[in-house]
C-alpha positions in Angstrom: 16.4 -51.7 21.3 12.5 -50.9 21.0 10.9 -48.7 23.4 8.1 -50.9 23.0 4.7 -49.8 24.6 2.5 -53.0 24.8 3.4 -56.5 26.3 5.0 -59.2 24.7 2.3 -61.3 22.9 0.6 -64.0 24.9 0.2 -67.3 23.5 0.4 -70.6 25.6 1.6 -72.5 22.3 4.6 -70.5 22.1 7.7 -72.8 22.0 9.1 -72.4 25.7 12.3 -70.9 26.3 15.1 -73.2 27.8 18.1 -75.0 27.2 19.7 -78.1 28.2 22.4 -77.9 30.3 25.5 -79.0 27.9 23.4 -78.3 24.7 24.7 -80.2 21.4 25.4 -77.9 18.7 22.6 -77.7 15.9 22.6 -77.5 12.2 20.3 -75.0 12.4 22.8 -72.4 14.5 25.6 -73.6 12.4 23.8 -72.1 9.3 22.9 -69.0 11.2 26.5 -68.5 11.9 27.5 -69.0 8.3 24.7 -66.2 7.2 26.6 -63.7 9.0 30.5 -65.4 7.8 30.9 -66.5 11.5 32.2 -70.1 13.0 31.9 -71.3 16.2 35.8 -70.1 16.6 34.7 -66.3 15.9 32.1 -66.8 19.3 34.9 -68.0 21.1 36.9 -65.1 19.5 34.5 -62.7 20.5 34.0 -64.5 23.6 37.3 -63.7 24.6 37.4 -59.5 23.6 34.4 -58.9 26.1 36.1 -60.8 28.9 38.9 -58.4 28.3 37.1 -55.6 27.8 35.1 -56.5 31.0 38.0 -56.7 32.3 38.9 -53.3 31.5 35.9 -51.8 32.4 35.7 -53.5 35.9 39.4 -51.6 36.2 37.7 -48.3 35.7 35.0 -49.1 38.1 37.5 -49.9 41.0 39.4 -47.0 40.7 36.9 -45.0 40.5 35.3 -46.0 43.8 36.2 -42.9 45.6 35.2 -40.4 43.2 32.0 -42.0 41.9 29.9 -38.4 43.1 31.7 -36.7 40.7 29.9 -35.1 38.1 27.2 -37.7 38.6 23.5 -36.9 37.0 20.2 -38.9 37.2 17.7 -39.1 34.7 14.0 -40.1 36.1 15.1 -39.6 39.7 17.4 -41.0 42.4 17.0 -44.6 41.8 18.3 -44.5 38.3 21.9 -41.9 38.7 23.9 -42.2 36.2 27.6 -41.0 36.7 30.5 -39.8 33.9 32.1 -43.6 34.8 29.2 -45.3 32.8 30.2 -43.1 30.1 33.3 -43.5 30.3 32.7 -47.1 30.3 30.6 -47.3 27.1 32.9 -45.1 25.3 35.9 -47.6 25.7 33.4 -50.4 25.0 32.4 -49.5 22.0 35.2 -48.2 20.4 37.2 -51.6 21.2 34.5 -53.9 19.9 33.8 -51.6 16.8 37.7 -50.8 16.3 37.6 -55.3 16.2 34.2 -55.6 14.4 33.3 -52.5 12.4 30.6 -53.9 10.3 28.2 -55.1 13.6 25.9 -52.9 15.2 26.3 -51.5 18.7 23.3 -50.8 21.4 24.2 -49.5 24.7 22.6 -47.7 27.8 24.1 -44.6 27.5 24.0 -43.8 23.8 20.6 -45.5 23.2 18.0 -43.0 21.6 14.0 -44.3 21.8 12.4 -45.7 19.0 16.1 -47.4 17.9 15.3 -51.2 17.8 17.4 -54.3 17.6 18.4 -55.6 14.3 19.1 -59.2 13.3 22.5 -58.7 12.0 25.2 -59.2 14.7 25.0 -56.6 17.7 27.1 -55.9 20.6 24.9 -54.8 23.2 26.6 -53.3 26.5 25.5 -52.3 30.0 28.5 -50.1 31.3 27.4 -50.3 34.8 24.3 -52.6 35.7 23.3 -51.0 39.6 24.7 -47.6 39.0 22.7 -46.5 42.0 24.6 -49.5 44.0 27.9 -48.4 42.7 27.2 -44.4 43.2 26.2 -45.6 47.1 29.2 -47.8 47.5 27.1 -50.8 47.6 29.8 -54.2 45.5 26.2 -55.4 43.3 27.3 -53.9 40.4 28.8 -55.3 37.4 29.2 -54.5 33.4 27.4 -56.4 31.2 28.1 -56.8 27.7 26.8 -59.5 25.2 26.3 -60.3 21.2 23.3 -61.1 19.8 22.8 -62.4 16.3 18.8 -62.9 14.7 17.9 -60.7 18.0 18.7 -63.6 20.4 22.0 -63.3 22.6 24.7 -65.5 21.7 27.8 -64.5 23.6 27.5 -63.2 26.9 29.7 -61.6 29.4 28.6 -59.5 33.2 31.5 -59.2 35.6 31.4 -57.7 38.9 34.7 -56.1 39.5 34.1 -55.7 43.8 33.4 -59.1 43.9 35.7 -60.9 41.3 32.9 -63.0 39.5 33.1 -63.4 35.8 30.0 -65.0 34.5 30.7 -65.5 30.6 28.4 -67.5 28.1 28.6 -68.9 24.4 25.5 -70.7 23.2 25.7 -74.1 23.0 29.1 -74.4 24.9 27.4 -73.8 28.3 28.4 -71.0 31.0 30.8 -70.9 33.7 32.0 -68.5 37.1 35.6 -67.4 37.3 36.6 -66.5 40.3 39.4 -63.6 39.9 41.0 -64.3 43.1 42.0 -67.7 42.1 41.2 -67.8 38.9 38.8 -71.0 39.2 36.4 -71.8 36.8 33.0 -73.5 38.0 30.8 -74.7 35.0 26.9 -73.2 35.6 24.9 -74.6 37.8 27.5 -75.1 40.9 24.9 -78.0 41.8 25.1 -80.3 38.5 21.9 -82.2 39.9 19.6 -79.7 40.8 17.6 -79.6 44.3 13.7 -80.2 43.7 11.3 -77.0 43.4 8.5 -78.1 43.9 6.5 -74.9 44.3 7.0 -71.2 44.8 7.1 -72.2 48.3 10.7 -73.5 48.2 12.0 -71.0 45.8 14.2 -67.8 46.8 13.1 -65.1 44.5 14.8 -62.0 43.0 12.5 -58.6 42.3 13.3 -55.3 42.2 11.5 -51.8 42.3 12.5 -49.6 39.3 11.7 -45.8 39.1 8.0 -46.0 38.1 6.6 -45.4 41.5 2.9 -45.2 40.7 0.4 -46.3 38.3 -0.8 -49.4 37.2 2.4 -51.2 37.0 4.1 -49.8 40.3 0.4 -51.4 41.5 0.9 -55.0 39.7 4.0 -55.2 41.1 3.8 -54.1 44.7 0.6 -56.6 45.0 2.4 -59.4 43.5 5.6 -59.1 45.5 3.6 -58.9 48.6 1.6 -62.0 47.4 4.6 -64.1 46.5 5.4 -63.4 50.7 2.2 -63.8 52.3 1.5 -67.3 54.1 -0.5 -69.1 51.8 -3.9 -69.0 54.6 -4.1 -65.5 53.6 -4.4 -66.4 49.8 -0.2 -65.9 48.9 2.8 -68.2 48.1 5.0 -67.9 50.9 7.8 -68.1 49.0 11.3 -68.5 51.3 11.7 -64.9 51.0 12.6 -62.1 47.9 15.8 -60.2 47.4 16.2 -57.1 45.6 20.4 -56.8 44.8 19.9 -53.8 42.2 21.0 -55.2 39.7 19.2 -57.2 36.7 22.1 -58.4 35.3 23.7 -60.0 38.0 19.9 -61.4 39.2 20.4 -63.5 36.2 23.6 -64.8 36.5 22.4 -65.8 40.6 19.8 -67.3 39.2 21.8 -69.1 36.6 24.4 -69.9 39.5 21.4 -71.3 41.5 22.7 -68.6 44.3 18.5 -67.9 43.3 15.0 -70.0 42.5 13.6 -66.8 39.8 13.8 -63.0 39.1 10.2 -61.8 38.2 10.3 -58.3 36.7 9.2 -56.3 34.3 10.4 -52.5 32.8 14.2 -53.3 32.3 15.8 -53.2 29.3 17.7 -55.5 26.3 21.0 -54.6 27.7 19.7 -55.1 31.3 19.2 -58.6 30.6 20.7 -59.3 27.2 24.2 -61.4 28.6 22.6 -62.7 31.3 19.5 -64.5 29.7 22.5 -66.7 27.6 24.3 -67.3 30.8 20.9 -68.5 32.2 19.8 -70.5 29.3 23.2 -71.9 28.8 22.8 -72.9 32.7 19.8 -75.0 31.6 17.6 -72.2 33.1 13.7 -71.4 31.7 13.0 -67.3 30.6 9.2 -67.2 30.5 7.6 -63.8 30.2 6.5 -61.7 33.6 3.1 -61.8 32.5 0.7 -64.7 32.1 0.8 -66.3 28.7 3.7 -65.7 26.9 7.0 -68.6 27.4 8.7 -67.4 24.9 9.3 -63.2 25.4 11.8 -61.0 23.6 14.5 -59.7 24.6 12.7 -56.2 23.8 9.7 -56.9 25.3 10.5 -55.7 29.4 9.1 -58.6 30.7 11.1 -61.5 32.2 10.6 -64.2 34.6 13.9 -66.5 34.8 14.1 -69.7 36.6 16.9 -71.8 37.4 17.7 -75.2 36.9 15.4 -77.8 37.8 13.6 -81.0 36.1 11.4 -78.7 33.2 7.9 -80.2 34.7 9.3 -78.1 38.1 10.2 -75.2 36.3 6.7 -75.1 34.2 5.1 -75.8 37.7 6.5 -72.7 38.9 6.4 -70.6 36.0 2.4 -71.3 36.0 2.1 -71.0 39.9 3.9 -67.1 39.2 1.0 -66.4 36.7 -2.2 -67.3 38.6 -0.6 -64.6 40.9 -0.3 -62.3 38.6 -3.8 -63.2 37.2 -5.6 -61.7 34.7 -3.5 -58.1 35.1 -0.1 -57.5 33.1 2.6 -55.1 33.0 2.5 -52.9 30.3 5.7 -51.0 28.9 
């Protein structure tokens, strides 16, 4: 992934970023699966290797609930600790889906060195532990996330959250779906299959976290706007229904994708933040629009995200826009 220091590219023509609900396969992905000698079995092959793997993973994560203090480490500061299980984590990730796949290309949190960027040949891209400073605290928002990409868009994807027994898994153009681990029920994505109206920000529940840059222009962008997006609308903000900030951007997606949320507005995460959980979202018939003005159709390198579920597209366009004049003429830069 590219440690990119400018914002995506703005450009209102950009085609916009969404997908139908139950999609129809296209010619056009069918060919981009035979570039790379892959069918629409291998997804569902490779499909089902990160559900196990995830399922692995989420094994380590439970059992290591007592001990997660040990020989833990941070890297900026508290907010982002990282602890020997997201090693450990990784490690068994990739050697399982390199051991399956030796000739794809593997991009993960802990082994990621700046300036590496994504290629277009088939990638496996892993978060060990999305909210390692929930799961060092004890706090169940946590999850792994691990996804393939293929042309630099995700294809398969796969974030499980082990404390709560959600499974939210992804292959494009087959639609997503939560398991449920107790029961072992499977709900197609979005629980409500005819969506409720948002009509405005107003009526929207919105995710946004803080990250670990804690001053400068960015840490100012986003304080103001998160403030705005609260602020009765007399004294010039949105009054949104209210914001939550679960610590994990991973599993923000998948909410949103589940409809649990309206949007997740951030910027400053990175591709394996976000990577399985944009195709969950999209494959949930949700919108990914860039976090700052301009720009519907962002990269998964560029930092910037604004995901909204759901809803009639004129409705999620309405709010997409509404987010913007907000934001104004100011933009995160990473």
């Amino acid at each position: 992934m590219s440690s990119t220091n400018s914002p995506s590219s703005v450009s209102s023509t950009s085609t916009r970023s969404t997908a139908a609900s139950t999609p129809a396969t296209t010619p056009d992905f069918s060919l981009t699966l035979a570039k790379y000698h892959l069918t629409k079995d291998s997804l569902q092959n490779i499909h089902d290797l990160l559900v196990d793997i995830a399922e692995v993973g989420g094994r380590i994560m439970l059992e290591a609930e007592h001990e997660f203090l040990v020989a833990a480490s941070t890297k900026n500061n508290t907010s982002d600790l990282v602890t020997q299980y997201d090693k450990q984590v990784e490690d068994m990730v990739e050697q399982r889906v390199l051991g399956a796949y030796p000739d794809f290309g593997f991009l993960g949190e802990e082994t990621f060195k700046h300036g590496t960027k994504l290629a277009a040949t088939p990638t496996f891209v892993c978060d060990p532990i999305d909210g390692t400073l929930n799961f060092s605290k004890g706090v169940p928002n946590c999850a792994i996330s691990l996804a393939l990409t293929i042309d630099k868009k995700p294809v398969v994807g796969v974030v499980y959250n082990p404390f709560r027994g959600d499974m939210y898994t992804a292959i494009k153009n087959q639609g997503s779906f939560l398991t449920k681990a107790a029961t072992g029920s499977r709900f197609r994505l979005p629980l409500q299959s005819i969506p409720a109206p948002m009509s405005s920000l107003r009526s929207c529940l919105i995710a946004v976290e803080w990250g670990n840059q804690r001053k400068g222009p960015n840490w100012d962008l986003r304080t103001d706007v998160h403030k705005k997006l609260l602020t009765d609308k007399e004294e010039g903000g949105a009054f949104c229904k209210s914001v939550r900030s679960n610590g994990s951007a991973a599993l923000d997606f998948c909410y949103v994708a589940q409809g649990m949320l309206d949007a997740f507005w951030e910027g400053g995460v990175w591709i394996w933040d976000v990577c399985a959980g944009w195709i969950i979202l999209e494959e949930a018939g949700g919108l990914v629009a860039s976090a700052n003005p301009g720009d519907w159709d962002p990269t998964l390198e560029g930092r910037l995200y604004f995901a909204v579920r759901h809803a009639k597209r004129e409705e999620q366009e309405a709010v997409v826009e509404e987010l913007w004049a907000i934001v104004g003429d100011r933009k995160f830069v990473y």
